[in-house]
C-alpha positions in Angstrom: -2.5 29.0 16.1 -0.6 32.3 16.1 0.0 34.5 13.2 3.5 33.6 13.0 2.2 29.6 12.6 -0.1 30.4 9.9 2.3 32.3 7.9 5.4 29.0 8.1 1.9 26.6 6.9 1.1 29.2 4.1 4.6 29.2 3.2 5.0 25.4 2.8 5.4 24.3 -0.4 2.7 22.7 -2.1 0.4 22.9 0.8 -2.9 23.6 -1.2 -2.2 19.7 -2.6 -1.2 18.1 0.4 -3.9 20.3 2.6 -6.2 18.4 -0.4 -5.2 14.8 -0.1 -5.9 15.4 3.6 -9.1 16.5 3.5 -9.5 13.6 0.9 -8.7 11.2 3.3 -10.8 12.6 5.9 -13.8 12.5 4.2 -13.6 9.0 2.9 -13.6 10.2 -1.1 -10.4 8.1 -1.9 -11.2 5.3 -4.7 -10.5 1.8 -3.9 -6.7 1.7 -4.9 -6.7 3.9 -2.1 -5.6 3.6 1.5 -5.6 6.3 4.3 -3.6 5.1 7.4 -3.7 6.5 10.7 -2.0 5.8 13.9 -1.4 7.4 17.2 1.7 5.5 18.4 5.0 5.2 17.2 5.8 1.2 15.8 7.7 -0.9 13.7 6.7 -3.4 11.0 8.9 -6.1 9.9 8.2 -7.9 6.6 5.1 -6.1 5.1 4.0 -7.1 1.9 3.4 -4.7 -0.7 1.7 -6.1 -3.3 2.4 -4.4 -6.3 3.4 -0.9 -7.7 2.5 1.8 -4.9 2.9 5.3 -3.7 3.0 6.1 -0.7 2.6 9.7 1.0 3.3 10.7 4.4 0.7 13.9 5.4 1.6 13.9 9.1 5.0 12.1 10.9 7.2 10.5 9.5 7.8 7.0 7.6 10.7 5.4 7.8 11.3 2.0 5.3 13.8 -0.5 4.9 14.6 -2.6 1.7 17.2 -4.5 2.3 20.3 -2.9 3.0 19.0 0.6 1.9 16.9 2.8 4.7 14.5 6.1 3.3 13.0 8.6 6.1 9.9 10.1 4.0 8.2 13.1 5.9 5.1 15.2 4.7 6.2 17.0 1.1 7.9 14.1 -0.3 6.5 10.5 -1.4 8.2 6.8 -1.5 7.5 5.2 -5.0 7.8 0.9 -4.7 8.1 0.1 -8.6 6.8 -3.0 -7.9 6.0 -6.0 -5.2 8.3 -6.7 -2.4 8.6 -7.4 1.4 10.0 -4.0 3.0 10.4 -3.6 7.1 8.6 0.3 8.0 8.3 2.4 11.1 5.7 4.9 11.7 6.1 7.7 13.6 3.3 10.3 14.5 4.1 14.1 14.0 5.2 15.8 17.5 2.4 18.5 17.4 -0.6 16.5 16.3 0.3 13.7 17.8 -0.8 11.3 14.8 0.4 9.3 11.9 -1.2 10.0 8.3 0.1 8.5 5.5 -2.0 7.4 1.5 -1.0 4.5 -0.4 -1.7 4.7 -4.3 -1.7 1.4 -5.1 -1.4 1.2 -8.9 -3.7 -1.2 -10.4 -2.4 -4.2 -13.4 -4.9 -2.7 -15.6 -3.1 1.2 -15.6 0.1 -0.7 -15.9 -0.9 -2.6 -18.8 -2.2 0.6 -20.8 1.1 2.3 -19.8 2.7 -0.4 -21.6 0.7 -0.4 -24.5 1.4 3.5 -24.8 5.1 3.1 -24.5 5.6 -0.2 -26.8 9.6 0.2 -27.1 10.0 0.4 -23.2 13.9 1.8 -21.9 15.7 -1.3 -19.8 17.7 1.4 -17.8 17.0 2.2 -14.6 16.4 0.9 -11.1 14.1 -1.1 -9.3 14.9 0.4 -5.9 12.5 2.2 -3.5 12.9 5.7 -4.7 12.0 8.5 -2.6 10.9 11.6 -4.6 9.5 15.3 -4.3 6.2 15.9 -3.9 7.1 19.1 -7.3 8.0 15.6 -9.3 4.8 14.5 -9.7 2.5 17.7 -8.6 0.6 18.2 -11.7 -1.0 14.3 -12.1 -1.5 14.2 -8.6 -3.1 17.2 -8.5 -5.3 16.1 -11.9 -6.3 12.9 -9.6 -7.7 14.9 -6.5 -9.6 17.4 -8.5 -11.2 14.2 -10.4 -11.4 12.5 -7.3 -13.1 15.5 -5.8 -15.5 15.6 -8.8 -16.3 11.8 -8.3 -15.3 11.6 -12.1 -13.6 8.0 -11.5 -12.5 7.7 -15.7 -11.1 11.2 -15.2 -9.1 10.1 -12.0 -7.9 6.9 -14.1 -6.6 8.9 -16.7 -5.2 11.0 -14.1 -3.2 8.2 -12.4 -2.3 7.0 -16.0 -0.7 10.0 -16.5 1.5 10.3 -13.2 2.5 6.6 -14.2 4.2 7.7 -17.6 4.9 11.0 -15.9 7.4 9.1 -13.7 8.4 6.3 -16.2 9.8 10.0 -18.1 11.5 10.6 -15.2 13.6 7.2 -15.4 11.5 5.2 -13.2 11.5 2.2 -15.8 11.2 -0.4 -13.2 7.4 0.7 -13.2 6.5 -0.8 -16.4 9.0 -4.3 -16.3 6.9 -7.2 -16.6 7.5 -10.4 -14.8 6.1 -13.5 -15.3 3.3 -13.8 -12.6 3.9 -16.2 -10.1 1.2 -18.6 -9.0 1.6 -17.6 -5.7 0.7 -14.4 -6.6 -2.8 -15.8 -8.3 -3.1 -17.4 -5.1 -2.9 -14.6 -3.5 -5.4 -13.0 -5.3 -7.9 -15.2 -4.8 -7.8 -15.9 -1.2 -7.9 -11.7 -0.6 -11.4 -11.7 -2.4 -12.9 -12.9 0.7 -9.7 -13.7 3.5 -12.2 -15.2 6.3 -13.8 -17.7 4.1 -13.0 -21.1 5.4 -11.1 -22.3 2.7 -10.0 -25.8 1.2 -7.7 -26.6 -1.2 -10.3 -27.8 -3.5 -11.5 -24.6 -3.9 -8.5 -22.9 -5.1 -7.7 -25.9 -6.7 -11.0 -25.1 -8.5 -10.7 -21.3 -9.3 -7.0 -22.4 -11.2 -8.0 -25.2 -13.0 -5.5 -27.1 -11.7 -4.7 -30.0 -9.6 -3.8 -30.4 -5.9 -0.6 -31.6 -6.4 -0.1 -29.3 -9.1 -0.5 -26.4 -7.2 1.4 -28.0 -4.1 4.6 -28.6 -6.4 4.3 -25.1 -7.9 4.1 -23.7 -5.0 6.7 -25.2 -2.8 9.2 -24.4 -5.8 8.3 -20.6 -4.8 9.1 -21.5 -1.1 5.4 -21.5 0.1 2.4 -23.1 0.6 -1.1 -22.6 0.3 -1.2 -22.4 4.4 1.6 -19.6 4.4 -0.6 -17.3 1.9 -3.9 -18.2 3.7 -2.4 -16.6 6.6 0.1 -14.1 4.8 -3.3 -12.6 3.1 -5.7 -12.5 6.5 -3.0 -10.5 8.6 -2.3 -8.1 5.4 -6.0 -7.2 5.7 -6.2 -7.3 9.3 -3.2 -4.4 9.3 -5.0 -2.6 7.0 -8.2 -2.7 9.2 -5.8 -1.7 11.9 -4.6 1.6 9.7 -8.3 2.4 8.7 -10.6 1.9 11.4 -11.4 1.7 15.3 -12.6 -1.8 15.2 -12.2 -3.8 18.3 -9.0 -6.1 18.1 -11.6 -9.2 18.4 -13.6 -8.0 15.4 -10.5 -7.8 13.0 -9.4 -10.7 14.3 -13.1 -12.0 12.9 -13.2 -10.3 9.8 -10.3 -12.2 8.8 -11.1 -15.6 9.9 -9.9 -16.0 13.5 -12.3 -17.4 15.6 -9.8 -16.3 18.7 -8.9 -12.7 19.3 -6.0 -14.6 21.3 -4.5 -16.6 18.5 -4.5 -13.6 16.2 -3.0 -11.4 18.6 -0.5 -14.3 18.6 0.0 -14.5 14.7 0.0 -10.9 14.2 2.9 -10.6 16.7 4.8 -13.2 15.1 4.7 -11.7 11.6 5.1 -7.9 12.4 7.0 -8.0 15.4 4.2 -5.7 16.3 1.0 -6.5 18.6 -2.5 -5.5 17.0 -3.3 -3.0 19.9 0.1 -0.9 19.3 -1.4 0.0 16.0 -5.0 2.1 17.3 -6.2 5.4 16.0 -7.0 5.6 19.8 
């Protein structure tokens, strides 16, 4: 690189922290709310679930994301925050010099919600519960706290850092962060079928893990405008695009590790649900 190359990257704000969460997600150091995707191909992504409260942060290219009627374009120095779960269409789009995609999702867990809540009993109402896309100077200082403890491998450190970006941008007027809604049993569902997607599961066994019956959990669920079938395969093709992101597995051995016997048939599915084929989304 030339002089005149190292002096723009010197010059980029916030690069020490954003030159950190790279080499973070290079070396595998990330804890397991954590997820470093990669890509070396330009795509789309129609209807991906995001499960809960996230934070996502482009690091090379360029992420562009849908929610509803609203469109964000997030590039490398700012961050997308989803308050909470939701089904939001994405495009991914590697930077022009590297050639690659690099993007970290945060995924905030229940339990750094719930202690958020307990520290902020008499919680504003205001506020919106839109994808928000921020500055990477409005939440510098926790994220910075959570690579350094990160770094350290000083995981209670890194919770209490990620505790503190949460409240950090609740103070900012993100309240939608700490609204609580009732959880749907779809969402238990869920849950429990992503603990191990390529079982071969029955209905008894969920059936089992609620405590409740089979046409109990048929009726609930139907009211919510699913089905135990729709989740089965809503849950193995969310962690078959997330093997996609992380990894250079064979198409035929994510198709295995989330229950498809045929590579064909998941290609299929896949397709069908992303508007994406498996193969269009390979580190190469």
């Amino acid at each position: 690189m030339t002089g005149a190359g190292a002096t723009m990257i010197l010059a980029e704000p916030h690069a020490a922290l954003l030159n950190e969460l790279h080499a973070l997600a290079a070396s595998g150091e990330f804890a397991t709310n954590c997820l470093r995707m990669r890509a070396t191909a330009s795509h789309c992504l129609k209807a991906v679930d995001v499960a809960g409260a996230t934070l996502i942060l482009p690091l090379q290219g360029q992420k562009r994301m849908r929610d509803g009627a609203r469109e964000l374009r997030c590039e490398r120095g700012h961050l997308i925050l989803v308050p909470g779960p939701r089904r939001l269409d994405m495009e991914n789009i590697p930077d022009t010099d590297s050639g690659e995609y690099t993007a970290v999702a945060i995924a905030i867990h229940a339990e750094t919600l719930d202690m958020a809540r307990r520290l902020v009993p008499e919680r504003a109402r205001s506020g919106t519960s839109e994808v928000a896309k921020l500055g990477l100077e409005s939440v510098r200082e926790p994220l910075a706290a959570w690579c350094e403890a990160l770094r350290a491998g000083w995981m209670p450190r890194a919770c209490h850092a990620l505790l503190g970006l949460v409240l950090h941008l609740y103070a900012q007027g993100h309240h939608a962060l700490l609204e609580q809604a009732p959880q749907r049993l779809s969402a238990r569902v869920r849950d429990v079928l992503a603990e191990n997607p390529a079982r071969d599961w029955r209905s008894s066994d969920i059936e089992g893990h609620l405590a409740m019956s089979g046409a109990s959990v048929r009726r609930h669920l139907a009211a919510e405008g699913t089905s135990l079938r729709e989740l089965l395969v809503d849950v193995r093709l969310a962690r078959a695009l997330d093997l996609l992101y992380t990894t250079r597995l064979p198409i035929k051995t994510v198709a295995s590790r989330v229950g498809y016997a045929s590579a064909a048939s998941f290609v299929k599915r896949f397709a069908e649900r992303y508007g994406v084929e498996p193969a269009q989304l390979g580190q190469g």
